[in-house]
N, C-alpha and C positions, 0 to 999 in steps of 0.2 A: 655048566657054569663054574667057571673057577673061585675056589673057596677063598676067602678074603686072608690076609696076614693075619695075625696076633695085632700088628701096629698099627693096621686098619681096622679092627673092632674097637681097640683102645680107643683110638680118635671117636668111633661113631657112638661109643659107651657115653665121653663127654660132650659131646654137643649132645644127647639126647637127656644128659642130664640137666645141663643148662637150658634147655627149651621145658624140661618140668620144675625146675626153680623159677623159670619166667612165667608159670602158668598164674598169673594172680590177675582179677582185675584193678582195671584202670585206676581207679578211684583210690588204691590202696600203695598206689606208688607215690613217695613223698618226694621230692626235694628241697633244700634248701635254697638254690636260686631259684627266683621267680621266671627268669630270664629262660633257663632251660627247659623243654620239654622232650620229655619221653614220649617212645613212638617205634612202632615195628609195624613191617610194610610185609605182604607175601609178598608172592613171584607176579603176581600183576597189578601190583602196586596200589591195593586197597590195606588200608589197618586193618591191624587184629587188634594192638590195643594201642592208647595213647594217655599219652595227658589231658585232660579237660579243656586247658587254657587252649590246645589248640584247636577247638569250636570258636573260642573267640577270635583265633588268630586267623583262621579262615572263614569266618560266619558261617560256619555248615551246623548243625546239630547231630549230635552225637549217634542219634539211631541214620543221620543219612553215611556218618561214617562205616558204622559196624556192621550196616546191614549192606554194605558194598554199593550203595545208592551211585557216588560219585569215586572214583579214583584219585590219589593224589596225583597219577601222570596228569590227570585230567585237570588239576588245578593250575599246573605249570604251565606262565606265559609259553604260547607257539614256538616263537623263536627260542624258548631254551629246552624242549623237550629232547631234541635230540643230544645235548651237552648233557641232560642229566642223566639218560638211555646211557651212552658213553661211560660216562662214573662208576655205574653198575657193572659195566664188561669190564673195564679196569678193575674193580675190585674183587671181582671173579677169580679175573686171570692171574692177577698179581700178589696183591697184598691182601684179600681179604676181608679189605675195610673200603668202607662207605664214606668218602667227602666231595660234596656238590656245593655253591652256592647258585639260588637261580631266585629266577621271578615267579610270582602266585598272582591269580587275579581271587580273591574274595569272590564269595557268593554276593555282595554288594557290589562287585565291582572295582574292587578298591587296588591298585599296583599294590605287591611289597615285596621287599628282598626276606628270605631267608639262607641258612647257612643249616645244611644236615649232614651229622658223621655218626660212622657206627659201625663197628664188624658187620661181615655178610656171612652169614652161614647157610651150608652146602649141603648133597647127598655127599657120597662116596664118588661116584660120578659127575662132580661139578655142577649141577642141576642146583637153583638158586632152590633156598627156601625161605628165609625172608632175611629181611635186612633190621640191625635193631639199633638203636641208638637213642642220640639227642638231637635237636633242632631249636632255632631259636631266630626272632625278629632281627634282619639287623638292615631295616630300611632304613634307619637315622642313621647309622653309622657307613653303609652302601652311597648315599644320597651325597655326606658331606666327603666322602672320598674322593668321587666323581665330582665333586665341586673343586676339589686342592688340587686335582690333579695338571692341572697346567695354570697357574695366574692368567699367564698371555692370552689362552682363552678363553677364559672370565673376560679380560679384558675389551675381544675383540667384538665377544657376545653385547656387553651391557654396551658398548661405542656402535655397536649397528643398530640397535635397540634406539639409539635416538635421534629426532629430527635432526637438530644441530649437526655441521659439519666436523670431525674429531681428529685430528691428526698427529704425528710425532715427527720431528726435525732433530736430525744429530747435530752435533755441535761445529759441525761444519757444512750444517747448511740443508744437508741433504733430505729426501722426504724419507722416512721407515717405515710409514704405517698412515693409512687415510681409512675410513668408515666410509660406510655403503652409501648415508648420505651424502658424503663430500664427492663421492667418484660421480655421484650420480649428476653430481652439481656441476663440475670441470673436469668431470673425465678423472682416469687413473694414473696418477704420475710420481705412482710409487718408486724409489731410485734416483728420480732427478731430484733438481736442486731449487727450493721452493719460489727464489727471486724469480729460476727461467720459468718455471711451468706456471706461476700464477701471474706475475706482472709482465714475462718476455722481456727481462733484463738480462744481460752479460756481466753485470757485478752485484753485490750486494745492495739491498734495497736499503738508500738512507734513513727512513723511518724503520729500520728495524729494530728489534728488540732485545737482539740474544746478549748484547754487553750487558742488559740488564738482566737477563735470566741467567748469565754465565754466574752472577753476582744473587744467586738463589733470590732474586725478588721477582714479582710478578709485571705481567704490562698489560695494559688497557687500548685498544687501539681501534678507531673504523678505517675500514677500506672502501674505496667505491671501484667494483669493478669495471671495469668500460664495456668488455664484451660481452657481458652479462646483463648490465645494467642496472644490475642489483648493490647495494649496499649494505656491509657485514661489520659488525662488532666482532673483534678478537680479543680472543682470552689467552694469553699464555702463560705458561706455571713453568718452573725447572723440573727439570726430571732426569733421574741420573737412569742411562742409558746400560745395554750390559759390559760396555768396555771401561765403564767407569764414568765415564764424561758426563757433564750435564748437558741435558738437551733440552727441547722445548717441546711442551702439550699444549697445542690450539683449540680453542673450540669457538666456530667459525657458527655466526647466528647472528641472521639475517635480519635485519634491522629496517628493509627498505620500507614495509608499510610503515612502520613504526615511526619513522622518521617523518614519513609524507602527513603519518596524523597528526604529528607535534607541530606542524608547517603549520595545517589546515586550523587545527586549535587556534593556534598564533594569529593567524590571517582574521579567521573567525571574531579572534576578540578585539583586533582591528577594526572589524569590518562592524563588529557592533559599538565599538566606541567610538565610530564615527559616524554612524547612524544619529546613537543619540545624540551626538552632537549638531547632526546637520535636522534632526526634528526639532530642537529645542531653535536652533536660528529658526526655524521656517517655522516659529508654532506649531508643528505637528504634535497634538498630546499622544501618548502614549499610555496605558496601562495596562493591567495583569490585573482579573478578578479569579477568585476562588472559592468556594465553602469555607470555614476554618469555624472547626468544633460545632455551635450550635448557631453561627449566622452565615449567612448565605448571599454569595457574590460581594464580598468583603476586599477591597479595592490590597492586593499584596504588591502593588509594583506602581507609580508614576512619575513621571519624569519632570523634568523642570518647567516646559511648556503645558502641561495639564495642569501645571500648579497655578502659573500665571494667569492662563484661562478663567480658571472658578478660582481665585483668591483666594484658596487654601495653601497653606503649606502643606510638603511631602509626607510630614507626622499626621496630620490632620486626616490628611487623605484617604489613611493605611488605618484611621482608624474609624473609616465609614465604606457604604456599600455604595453600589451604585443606584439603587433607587432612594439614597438619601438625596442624590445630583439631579431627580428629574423630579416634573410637577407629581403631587401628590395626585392626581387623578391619572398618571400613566405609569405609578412604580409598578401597580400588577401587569402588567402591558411587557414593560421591558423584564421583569423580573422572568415572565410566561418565556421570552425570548431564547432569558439564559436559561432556562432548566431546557427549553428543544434541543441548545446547543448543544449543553453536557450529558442528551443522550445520544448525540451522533448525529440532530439533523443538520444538513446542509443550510447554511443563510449565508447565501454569496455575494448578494448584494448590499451596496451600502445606505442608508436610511438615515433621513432627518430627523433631529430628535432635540427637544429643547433641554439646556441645563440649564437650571439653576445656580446661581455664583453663592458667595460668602454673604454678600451685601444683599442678598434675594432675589438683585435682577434676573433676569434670564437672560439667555444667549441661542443663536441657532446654532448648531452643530451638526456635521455628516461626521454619521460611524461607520469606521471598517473593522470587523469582529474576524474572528477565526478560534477554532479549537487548537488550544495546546497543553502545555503541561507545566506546570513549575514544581519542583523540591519533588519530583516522581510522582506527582498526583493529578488526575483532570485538572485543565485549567482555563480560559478565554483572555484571549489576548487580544488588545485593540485598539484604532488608530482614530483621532479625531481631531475635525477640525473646525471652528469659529468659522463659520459662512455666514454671519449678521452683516457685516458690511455687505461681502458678496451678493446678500440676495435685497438687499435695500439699491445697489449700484446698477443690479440685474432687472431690477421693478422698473427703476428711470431710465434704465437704458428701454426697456419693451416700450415705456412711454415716449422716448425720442425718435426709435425707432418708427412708432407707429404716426407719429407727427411727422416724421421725413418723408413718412410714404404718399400724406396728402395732395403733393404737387404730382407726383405720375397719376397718383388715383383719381386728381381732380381730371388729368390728359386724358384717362383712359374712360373715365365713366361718361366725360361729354362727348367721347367720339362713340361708346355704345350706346348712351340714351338718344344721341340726336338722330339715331335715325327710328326709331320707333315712334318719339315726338314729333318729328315730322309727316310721316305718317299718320298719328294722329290728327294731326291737324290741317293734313289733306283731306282724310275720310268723313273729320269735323265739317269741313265747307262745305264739302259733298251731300251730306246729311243736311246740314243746313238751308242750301238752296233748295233740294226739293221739298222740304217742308212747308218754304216759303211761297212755294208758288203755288198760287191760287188760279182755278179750283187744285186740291192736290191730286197732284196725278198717280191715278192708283196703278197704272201699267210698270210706274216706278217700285213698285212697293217692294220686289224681289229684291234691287238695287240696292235698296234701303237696309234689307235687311244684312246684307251680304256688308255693306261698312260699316254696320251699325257689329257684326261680327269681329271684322277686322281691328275695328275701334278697342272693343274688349280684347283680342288676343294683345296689341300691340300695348296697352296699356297695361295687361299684367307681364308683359316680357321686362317692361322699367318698372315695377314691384315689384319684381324677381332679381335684379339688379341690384335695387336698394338694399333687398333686404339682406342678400349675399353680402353688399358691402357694409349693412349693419354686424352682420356676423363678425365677421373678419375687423373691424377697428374697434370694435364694443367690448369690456372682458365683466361678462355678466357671473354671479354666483350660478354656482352647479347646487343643487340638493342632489345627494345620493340617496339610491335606496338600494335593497337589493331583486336584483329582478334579473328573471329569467333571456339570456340573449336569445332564443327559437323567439320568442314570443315578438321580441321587438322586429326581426327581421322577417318573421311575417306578416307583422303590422305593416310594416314598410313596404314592402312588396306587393301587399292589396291595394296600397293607395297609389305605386306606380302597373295595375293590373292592366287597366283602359290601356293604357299607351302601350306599354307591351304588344297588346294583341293588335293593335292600329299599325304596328311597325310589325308584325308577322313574326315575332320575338318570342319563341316556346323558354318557358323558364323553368327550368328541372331542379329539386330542392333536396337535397340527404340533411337530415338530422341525426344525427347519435340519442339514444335514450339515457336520461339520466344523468343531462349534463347541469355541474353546478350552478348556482346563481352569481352573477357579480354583482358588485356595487357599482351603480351607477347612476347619473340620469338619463332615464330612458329617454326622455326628449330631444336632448344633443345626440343622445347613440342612434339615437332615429333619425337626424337631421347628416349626422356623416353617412351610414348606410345608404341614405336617400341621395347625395351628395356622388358616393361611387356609381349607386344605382343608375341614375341618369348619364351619367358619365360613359357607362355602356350601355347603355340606348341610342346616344346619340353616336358610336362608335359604329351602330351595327343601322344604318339607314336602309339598305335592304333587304333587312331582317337577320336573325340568326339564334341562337340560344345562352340563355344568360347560368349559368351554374350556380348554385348558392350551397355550400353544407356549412354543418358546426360539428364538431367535435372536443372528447375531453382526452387529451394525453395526460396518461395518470403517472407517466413516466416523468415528464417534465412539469406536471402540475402544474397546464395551462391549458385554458380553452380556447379551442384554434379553428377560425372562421377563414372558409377559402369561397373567392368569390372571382368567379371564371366568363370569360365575354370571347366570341369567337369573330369580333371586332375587324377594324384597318388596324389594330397595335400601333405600336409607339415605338419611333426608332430608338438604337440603343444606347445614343449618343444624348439620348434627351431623357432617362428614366430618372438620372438622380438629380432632376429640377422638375420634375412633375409635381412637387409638393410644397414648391416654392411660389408664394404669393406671384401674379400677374402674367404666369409662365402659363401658355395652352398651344396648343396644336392643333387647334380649331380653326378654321375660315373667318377672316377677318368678319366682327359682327354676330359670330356664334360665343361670344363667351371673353370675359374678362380676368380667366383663368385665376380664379376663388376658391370652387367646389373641392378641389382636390386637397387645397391648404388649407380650405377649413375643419375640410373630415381628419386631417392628419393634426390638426393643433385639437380637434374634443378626442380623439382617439387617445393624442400621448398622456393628456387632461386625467383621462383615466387610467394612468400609467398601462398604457396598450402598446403596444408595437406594427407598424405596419410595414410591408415590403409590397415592392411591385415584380412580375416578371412582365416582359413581351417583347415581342418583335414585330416588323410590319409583315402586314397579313395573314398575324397567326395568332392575333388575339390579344387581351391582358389580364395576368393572371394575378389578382389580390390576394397577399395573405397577412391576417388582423390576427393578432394573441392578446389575448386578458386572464390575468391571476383570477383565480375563483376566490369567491368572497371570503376573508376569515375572520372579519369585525367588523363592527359599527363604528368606526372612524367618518367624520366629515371632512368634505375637499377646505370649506371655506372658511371653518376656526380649528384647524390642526396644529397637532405638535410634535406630530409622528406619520412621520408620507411614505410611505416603502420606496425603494431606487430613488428616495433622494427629490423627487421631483415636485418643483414648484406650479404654483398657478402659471399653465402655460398660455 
């Protein structure tokens, strides 16, 4: 091995002396800036010693430094380990000295720039031994460099960054610069000149604005595009350009909804100022009830015709509820109504209800209710109207009505009674003369008895006539009660049993369990079922089977009676006048077409609903619905009918 120089000892005399001035630990090195940290690195890039601060600056703790736990290569973002490898061979080969800036991730996680320099000290043979110096934070100052370094790209960053279209126009016209939204909106028409690429003009657009940006003021403008079909509000500002000129900054925001709302507003307050104008002509009241603090359904809104109505004024009104308006024996009634509303139940239908005026008469009125909202809060909103004429005009007219009918009904009931009377009064003479003859002949006695039969059927056929047509021109009180429908309609069905089985008529019954009660009179509800009942019987003469169920839809909360005949049916030209007084499809002499208008006038009585289906020779298929009971209300001195409906 060859023996080293004098001026190779010398060199290796001072770096080893400088590596035992350096022997001190960490904690005993001071500096004056806080900013700087001390710090030596061996050959594979673990500290021997540092500064404190730089635990904080990397989140490691001190025994993960010194005990070689992590490397500083190892803290160097990916992408800069090899720039910072790099630094080290340059300072080898060249100079010496150690200067890198790179990126660290924290033991947290955390990005930051530093900046490290520092002599590298060697063997005699170039072999690293470590590297010693200072380092120090400079992510604020890294961070805001990379932010100065181009405006224009600040610029084109925070302009793509927003929905708004962004643009720049030189001072003669031309596009420089459009954002991601605006390209994305009409395309890129960077270069051209903004009258051709946005309007498809060959000269300057009259509405344009640049003599007013030339003159550094701003302009305000909408466009409607055609192609588009969109409409934009433009912004433009001056902007001096890099050649000096001023030019113009767009920022292009779309205004089309916006616009269409402002319409719809408008239309809308139209459309309610003419509302309440055409309620107030027409009587229609109007109002808004609410809660407000400690009273409840506190009238906040009515209009001119609800004032008229109850002869309050509109201050009066506002400052009472709505069960001030009705009889004191139905405020808990309507009050029960508005608390279902304002938890969400549905009342879709509109209901009689009497108010009371100023002066204390009362009044009849239909309510149409609905949930809404006023001043952001639940609210009930509602339409009514004075029907006292209405249902006093509606009485006289059923009275006229049923006086006009007299003359067909006096036509129709002499040509069905006269032949059962005549009858009669053959079978009478018949009976007569052999009673008369002396001695009496008992070989007649069979004879006798057979018209002494006929006598009786024919005689309740005109009882049965009568008392149809007492039904139908009579309007007797109903007592309600609440009772069970199975029970009535198998009442009913035992009493038409006999005849069923006389006609070979099997009748098959489904009932549902647990269906609720309604209000009704059983009597009339017996007298319509009876009314259907017969009606297919006489439908099916050489027998067949009659269907009867009940059910409760808990969906629609109604109880739904289906009654099925596998009958001649009914053409389909004739179903929506089967319920019409004197209308039948019976055989001259079988029927004065009654049964079915009368079951259909106690059915609506009871606020029921009935439908028909059928065809010929495929049957008819009835179906009857009834609200389940949910008060003791009476038909015959009420003040409160549900759907509105009168004594029908």
């Amino acid at each position: 091995m060859e023996r080293p120089s004098y001026t190779d000892l010398q060199r290796q005399v001072k770096e080893l002396q400088k590596i035992v001035n350096m022997k001190v630990y960490p904690q005993e090195i001071q500096f004056e800036t806080r900013d700087l940290l001390y710090f030596r690195l061996d050959g594979d890039w673990h500290f021997e010693l540092f500064h404190k601060r730089v635990c904080e600056l990397t989140g490691y703790a001190r025994e993960d430094l010194l005990n070689r736990a992590i490397s500083w290569l190892d803290m160097v973002h990916p992408d800069d380990r090899q720039m910072v490898m790099d630094a080290r061979e340059k300072g080898l080969q060249n100079e010496s000295y150690y200067l890198a800036e790179c990126r660290i991730i924290t033991k947290q996680g955390e990005l930051k720039w530093v900046k490290m320099r520092g002599p590298i000290f060697s063997q005699h043979d170039g072999r690293l031994l470590f590297i010693q110096g200072i380092l120090n934070d400079i992510t604020t100052q890294k961070n805001m460099e990379m932010a100065l370094e181009s405006e224009h790209e600040i610029f084109i960053w925070v302009a793509n960054c927003l929905e708004d279209g962004i643009y720049i126009v030189s001072h003669n016209y031309r596009i420089l610069f459009m954002n991601d939204a605006l390209i994305r909106l009409i395309g890129d028409h960077t270069g051209e000149v903004c009258y051709k690429a946005l309007f498809g003009r060959d000269s300057v657009c009259p509405w344009s604005v640049m003599d007013t940006i030339r003159k550094e003021k701003c302009g305000f403008q909408e466009y409607h595009l055609p192609n588009l079909g969109r409409t934009y509000q433009v912004r433009s500002f001056p902007l001096k350009t890099r050649d000096g000129s001023i030019g113009k900054l767009g920022q292009l925001k779309d205004i089309t909804e916006t616009k269409k709302l402002r319409y719809e507003v408008a239309e809308f307050t139209e459309r309610h100022q003419a509302i309440v104008q055409a309620a107030n002509v027409a009587d229609l009241g109007i109002f808004i009830i609410q809660n407000q603090g400690q009273t409840e359904a506190k009238f906040r809104y009515a209009n001119e015709a609800l004032c008229r109505m109850t002869g309050y004024t509109e201050q009066e009104l506002l400052n009472k509820t709505i069960a001030d308006l009705v009889p004191q024996h139905h405020a808990a009634e309507i009050l029960k109504r508005y608390r279902d509303r304002q938890r969400g139940e549905s009342i879709t239908h509109a209901y009689e209800l009497k108010l009371v005026k100023k002066d204390r008469t009362t009044i009849s009125a239909l309510f149409s209710v609905a949930l809404s909202s006023h001043e952001g809060r639940v609210a009930t909103i509602g339409f009514v109207r004075d029907i006292t004429e209405i249902k006093r005009l509606q009485k006289s007219l059923e009275i006229s009505q049923r006086l006009a009918s007299i003359g067909k009904l006096a036509a129709e009931v002499a040509h069905e009674i006269n032949n059962p009377l005549t009858s009669v009064l053959t079978f009478a003479k018949l009976v007569n003369r052999i009673l008369q003859r002396e001695p009496f002949p008992e070989n007649r006695l069979a004879d006798l008895r057979n018209f002494v039969n006929l006598l009786n059927s024919e005689a309740s056929r005109c009882s049965e006539i009568a008392r149809n047509l007492l039904d139908f021109s009579r309007q007797s009180e109903i007592v309600f009660s609440q009772t069970d429908v199975v029970t009535i309609l198998t009442r009913t069905l035992d009493i038409i049993k006999h005849r069923t089985q006389l006609n070979k008529i099997a009748v098959v019954t489904s009932y549902e369990p647990e269906i609720p009660p309604i209000l009704c009179d059983s009597k009339r509800l017996q007298q319509a079922f009876m009314n259907i009942f017969w009606n297919a019987i006489e439908a099916m003469p050489e027998g067949g089977r009659l269907s009867v169920s009940a059910a409760y839809d808990r969906d629609r909360d109604v109880i739904k009676i289906d009654i099925e005949d596998t009958g001649v049916g009914i053409p389909e030209e004739h179903l929506e006048e089967i319920f019409e007084p004197f209308f039948t499809t019976k055989a001259e002499g079988k029927g004065v077409g009654l049964g079915l208008s009368v079951a259909y006038g106690i059915i609506r009585r009871h606020q029921g609903q009935i439908q028909a289906e059928s065809a010929l020779h495929r049957g008819t298929h009835f179906t009857i619905t009834f609200q389940p009971s949910k008060g003791n209300w009476t038909d015959h001195n009420q003040d409160l009918q549900p759907n509105g409906c009168s004594h029908a």
